[in-house]
N, C-alpha and C positions, 0 to 999 in steps of 0.2 A: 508788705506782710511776708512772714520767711513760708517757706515752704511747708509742707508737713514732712515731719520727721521717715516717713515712711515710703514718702516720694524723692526722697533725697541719697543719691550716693554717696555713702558716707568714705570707702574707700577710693572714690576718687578726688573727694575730695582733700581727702588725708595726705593725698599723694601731690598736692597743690599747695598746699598748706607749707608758708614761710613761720620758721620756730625759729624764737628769738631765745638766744641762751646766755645772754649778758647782762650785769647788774642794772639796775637802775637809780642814778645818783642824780645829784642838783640836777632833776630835768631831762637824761640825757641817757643812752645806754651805753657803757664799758664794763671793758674786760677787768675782769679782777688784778688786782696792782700785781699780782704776783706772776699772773699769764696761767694760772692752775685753772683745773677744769674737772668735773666729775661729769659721769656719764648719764642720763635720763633714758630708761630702758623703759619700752614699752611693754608692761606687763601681761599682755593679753598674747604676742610673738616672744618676747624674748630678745628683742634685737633694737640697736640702740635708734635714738627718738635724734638728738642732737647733744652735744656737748654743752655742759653749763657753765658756767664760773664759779668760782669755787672760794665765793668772797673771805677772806681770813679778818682777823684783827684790823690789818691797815684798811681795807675796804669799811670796817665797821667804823672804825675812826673817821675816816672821812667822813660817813652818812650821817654821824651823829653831830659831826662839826656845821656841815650839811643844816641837819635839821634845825641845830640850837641857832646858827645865825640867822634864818631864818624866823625862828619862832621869836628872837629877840626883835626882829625886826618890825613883826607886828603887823605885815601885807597878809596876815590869815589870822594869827592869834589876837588881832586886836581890830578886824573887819566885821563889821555889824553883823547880826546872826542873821537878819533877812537875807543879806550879800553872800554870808556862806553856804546857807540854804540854797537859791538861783543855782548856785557854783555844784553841791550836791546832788543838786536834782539833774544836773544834766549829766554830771557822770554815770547817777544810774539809769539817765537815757540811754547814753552810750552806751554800757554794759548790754541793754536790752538790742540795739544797734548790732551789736556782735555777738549775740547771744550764738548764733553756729558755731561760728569761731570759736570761742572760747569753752561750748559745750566740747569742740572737739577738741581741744589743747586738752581737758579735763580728760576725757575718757582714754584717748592718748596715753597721759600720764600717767593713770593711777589703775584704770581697767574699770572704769566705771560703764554701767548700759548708757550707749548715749541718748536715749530717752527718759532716760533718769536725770541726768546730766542736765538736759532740755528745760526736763519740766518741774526738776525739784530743784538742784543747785543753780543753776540761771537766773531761774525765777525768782528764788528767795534772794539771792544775794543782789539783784537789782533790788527789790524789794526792801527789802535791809537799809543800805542806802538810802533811799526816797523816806522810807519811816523815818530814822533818826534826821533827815535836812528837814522834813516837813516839819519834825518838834522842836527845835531849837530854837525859833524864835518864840515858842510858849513856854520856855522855861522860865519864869520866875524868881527872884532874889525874894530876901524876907526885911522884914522892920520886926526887932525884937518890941518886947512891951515894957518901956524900961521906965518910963513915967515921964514928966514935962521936964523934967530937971537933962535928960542926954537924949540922945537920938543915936542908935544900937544899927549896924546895918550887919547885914550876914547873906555876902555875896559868896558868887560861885567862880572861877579863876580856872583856865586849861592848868590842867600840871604838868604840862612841859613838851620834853620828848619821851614819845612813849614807844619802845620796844614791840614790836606784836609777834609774837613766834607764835607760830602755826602749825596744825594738824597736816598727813598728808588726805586722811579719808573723804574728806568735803574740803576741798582747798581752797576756794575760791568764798564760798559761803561762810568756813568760819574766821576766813582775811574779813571776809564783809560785816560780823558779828564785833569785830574792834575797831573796822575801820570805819562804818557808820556811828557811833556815838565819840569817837577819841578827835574827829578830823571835822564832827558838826561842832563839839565844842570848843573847836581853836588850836588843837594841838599839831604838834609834827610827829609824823611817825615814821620807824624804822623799821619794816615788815621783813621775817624773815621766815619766807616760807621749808616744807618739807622740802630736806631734799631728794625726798622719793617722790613731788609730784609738786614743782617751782614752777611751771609753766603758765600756769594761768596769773601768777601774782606778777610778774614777770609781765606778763602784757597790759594787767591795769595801770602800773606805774604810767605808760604812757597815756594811758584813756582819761587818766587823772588829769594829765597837764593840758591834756585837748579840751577838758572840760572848763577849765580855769583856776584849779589848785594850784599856785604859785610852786615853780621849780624850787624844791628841795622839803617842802611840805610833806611829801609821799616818797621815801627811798625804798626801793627793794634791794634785797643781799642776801641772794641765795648762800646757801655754802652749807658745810657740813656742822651739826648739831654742838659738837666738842669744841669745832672752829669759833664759826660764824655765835651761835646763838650764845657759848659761854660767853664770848667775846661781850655781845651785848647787856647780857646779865651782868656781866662784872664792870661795866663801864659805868666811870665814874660820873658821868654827865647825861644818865639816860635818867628820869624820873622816873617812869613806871615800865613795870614787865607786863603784858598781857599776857598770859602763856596757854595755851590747851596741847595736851597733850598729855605725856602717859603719870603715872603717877610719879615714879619713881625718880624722873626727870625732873616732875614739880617740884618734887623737893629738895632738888639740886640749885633750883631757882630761888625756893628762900635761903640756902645757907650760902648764895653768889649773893644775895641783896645783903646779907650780913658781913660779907666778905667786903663790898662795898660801901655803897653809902647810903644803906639800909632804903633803899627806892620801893615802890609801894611795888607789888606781886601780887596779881592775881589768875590766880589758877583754874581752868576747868581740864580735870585729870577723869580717872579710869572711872569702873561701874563694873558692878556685876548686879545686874537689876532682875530680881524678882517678878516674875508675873503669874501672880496668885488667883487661881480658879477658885472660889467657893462651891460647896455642894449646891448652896440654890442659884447656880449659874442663869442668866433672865434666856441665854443663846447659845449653848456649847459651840454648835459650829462655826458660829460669829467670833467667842471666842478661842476657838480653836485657829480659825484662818487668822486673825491678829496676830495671837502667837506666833505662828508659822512665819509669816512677811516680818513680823518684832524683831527677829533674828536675824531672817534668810536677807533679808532687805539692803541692801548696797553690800553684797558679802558679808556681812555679819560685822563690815568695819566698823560699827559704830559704838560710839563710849555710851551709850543711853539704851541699848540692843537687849531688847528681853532673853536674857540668856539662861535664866533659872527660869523653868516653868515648875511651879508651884500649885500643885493638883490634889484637888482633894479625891482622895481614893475608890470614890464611887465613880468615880468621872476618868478617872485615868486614862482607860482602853478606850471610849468616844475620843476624848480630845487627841489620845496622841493618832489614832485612825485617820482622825481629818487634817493634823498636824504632818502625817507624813504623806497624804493624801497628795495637800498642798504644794509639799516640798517637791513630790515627784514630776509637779508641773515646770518646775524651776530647774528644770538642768542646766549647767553654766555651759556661754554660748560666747561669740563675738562680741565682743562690748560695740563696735561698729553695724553692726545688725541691727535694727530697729525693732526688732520680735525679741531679742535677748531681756530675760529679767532680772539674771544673774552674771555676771561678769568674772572679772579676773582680779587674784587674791594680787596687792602691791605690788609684790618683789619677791623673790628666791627665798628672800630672810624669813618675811612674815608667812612663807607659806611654809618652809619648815618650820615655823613658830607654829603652828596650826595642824600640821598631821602631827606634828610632836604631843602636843596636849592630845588629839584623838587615840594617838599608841597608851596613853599615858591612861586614861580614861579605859580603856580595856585591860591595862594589867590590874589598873586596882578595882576590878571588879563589876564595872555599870556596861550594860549590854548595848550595843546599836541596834536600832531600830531600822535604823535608814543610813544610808552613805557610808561615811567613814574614809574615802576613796578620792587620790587625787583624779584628775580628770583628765581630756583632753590634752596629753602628753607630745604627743605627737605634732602638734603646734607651735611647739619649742615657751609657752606661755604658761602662768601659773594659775590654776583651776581646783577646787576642790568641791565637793558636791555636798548639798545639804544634808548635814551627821544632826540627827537624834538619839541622846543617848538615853537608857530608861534604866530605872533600879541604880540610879544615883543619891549613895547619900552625902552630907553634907558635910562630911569631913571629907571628901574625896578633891583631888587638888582641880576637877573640871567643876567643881561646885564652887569653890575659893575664888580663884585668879583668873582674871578679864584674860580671853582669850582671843578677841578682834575676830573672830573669823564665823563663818556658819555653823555653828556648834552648840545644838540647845542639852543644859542636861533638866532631865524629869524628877524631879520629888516631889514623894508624896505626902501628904498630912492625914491626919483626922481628924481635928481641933482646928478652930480657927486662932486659940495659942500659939498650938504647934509653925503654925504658916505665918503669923507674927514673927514667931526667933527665929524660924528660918529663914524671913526676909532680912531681917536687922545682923544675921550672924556674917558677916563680911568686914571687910574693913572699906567698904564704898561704901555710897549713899548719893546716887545721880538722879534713879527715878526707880519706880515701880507702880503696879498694876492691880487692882484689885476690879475682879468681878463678882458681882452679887447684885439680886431683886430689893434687895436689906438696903434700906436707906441710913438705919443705925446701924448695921454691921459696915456700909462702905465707910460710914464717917469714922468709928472706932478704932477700922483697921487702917484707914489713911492717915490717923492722927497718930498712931502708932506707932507707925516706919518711918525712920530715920531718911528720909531721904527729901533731895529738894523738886523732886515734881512726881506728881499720885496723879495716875490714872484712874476713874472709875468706866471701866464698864467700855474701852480703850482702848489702845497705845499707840502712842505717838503722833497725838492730837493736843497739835498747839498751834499758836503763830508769835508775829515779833510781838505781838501786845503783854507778853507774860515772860517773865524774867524765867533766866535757865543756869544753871549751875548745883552743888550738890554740896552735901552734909557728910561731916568723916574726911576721910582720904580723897573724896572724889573732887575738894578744893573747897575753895572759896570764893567772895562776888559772885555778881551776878552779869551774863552774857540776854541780849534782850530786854524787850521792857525800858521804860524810864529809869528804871534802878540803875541800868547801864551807865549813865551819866555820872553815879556814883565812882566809877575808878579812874574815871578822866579826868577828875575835877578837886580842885582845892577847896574848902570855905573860908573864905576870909572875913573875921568879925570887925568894922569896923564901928568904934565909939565916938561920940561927938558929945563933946562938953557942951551944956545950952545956959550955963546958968551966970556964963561970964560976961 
């Protein structure tokens, strides 16, 4: 059994800790064909992690050559589902096997609290795994109802090789979100993680082949977004894209699957989600503190992050009291600290992406409440402290545009109308929140927003039993759930003549 997280030194261990920064192809780890390398910076110092590879075109050519001989070959795409199952369950043995390890490759990489890391991204992403290998041998074909005269079959088929580019904010968990349903049903994949946080995808490639995933099944190819990932978008021999990430990116991915050879795309992009207080709230301070963590919770990196609070007017000054109550408890810390709740914003970029929206949010008008302030400077690391902003309205560009970071803005309503078009007025649709004692107010207002997952009374209470992706801009398919199997899979209709 590991240790508890709080008995454990994390910087010594850190300082022990072999980082592997090379691709991972048929089974094996090398260096990028070109000998190119991008740097892996520790976001919490500032100072470099290990060199990565910097896989281009020809590395992606390989992996996909890689994966299709492979999946032609049929040693996974055409191995019984009970056998791939076995094969599944033990990787995310493994994964749980290494759960330190790879907690710390994670928090390393991206700035995440490594008790986070531990016990939400670890967890789930083992978890992930073990769900989709335990369902794949309950999935079901069908028999149409076609009468005594034919016999109709309408089976299910991997759809090939499938692309998975990856987020860098949960890396590890949303690799595990494609590569749980795409590799239970038979496919080969080409994971191409962030390359603001490759590290941990990077080390499953081998966890895979120790588990029994035949070599070439699972390739990693790190490298740069423009490189590595167009590369794999535009290539002509990948079936399907899984992509999460930001919007604007998504939609570079279907006009690369157009560009191509129209391979199926599925997106889970950006969010500016709504989380709507009603006046007859059952808990203010209940939902006050949700709020607060909605946000502040893994730095605010997150595409699902209740970033609009949506307050009804009477409630205002309670909720944002205990909203910034909360925050005050959350000052960003060592992501290696085991007491840390908050951590360190990615990289240089996204953290002037993030005071840049806060300068931004002050000239046009909305006050801070709380923060505003980068942090802990002096560590050479990127930190920003939990910003509240208040008297935001909703033409203002911190009410618009997904900002990734710890940044709630406050509007108010008086109408549960008014809190309706304000959740719906964005161009996302990922999730939102409604609180009320009103059983008919929670349903009218749930069935009303545009988005693909409603909170009542909530946030951010789910697990893998319930499909997750979003309405609008914020993509398409679904990540989770059985539905998942939907973007891995072909139907194939097969007829049989009965009457010859």
């Amino acid at each position: 059994m590991s240790a508890q997280p709080q008995t454990i030194d994390w910087h010594a261990r850190a300082a022990g800790l072999a980082i592997r920064g090379q691709a991972f192809i048929d089974g094996r780890y090398v260096d990028a064909a070109s000998g190119a390398t991008f740097d892996s910076i520790n976001p919490a110092t500032g100072k470099l992690l290990v060199k990565v590879a910097a896989a281009d075109r020809t590395d992606v050519d390989r992996a996909v050559a890689n994966a299709r001989a492979v999946f032609n070959k049929g040693s996974w795409s055409r191995l019984a589902p009970r056998r791939r199952k076995q094969v599944l369950l033990k990787f995310a043995d493994l994964i749980r096997k290494h759960t330190e390890e790879l907690a710390l490759l994670e928090s390393l990489d991206m700035g995440k609290p490594i008790g986070d890391a531990l016990t939400v991204d670890m967890a789930a992403s083992a978890n992930c795994i073990q769900w989709f290998a335990e369902a794949i041998d309950k999935m079901y074909d069908e028999v149409a109802p076609t009468g005594d005269e034919a016999l109709a079959l309408i089976t299910r088929e991997p759809v090939g090789v499938v692309a998975a580019i990856v987020p860098w904010n949960f890396p590890l968990l949303m690799a595990s979100w494609k590569l749980g349903p795409a590799l239970a049903a038979g496919n080969s994949v080409v994971l191409k993680p962030s390359e603001k946080s490759p590290l941990t995808a990077i080390r499953i490639g081998e966890l895979a082949v120790e588990a029994g995933v035949p070599a070439g099944v699972l390739n990693v190819v790190p490298g740069l977004g423009a490189t590595a990932g167009r590369a794999l978008a535009l290539h002509m021999d990948v079936d399907c894209v899984a992509f999460t990430g930001s919007t604007r990116t998504g939609k570079m991915m279907l006009e690369y699957s157009g560009q191509s050879n129209m391979k199926r795309v599925w997106l889970e992009c950006g969010g500016k989600s709504p989380n709507i207080v009603l006046a007859d709230c059952p808990d203010v301070e209940r939902a006050a503190t949700a709020a607060a963590y909605a946000i502040f919770f893994n730095q605010g990196e997150m595409c699902s992050a209740g970033s609009r609070l949506v307050v009804h007017e009477s409630l205002k000054e309670r909720v944002l009291e205990k909203v910034a109550e909360v925050g005050r408890t959350l000052t960003p810390g060592d992501p290696l600290d085991p007491n840390t709740r908050l951590g360190a914003i990615v990289d240089r970029t996204q953290l002037d992406t993030v005071l840049r929206y806060i300068d931004t949010g002050r000239k046009e008008g909305a006050r801070v409440r709380l923060g505003g302030a980068q942090v802990r400077k002096e560590s050479g690391g990127y930190f920003v402290e939990p910003t509240v902003f208040d008297e935001v309205q909703q033409s203002m560009t911190i009410a618009r545009e997904e900002i990734f970071g710890p940044v709630l803005a406050t509007i108010t309503f008086r109408y549960v109308e008014q809190a309706i078009a304000i959740a719906n007025d964005v161009a996302y649709g990922l999730a939102a929140a409604v609180w009320t004692r009103d059983v008919t107010a929670a349903h009218r207002v749930a069935r009303a927003i545009r988005a693909g997952t409603i909170y009542v009374n909530c946030y951010d209470a789910d697990d893998i039993t319930v499909p997750f992706g979003g309405f609008k801009q914020s993509g398409n398919g679904r990540d989770k759930s059985l539905h998942a199997f939907d973007k891995y899979t072909e139907l194939k209709t097969t007829w049989i003549d009965l009457t010859g």
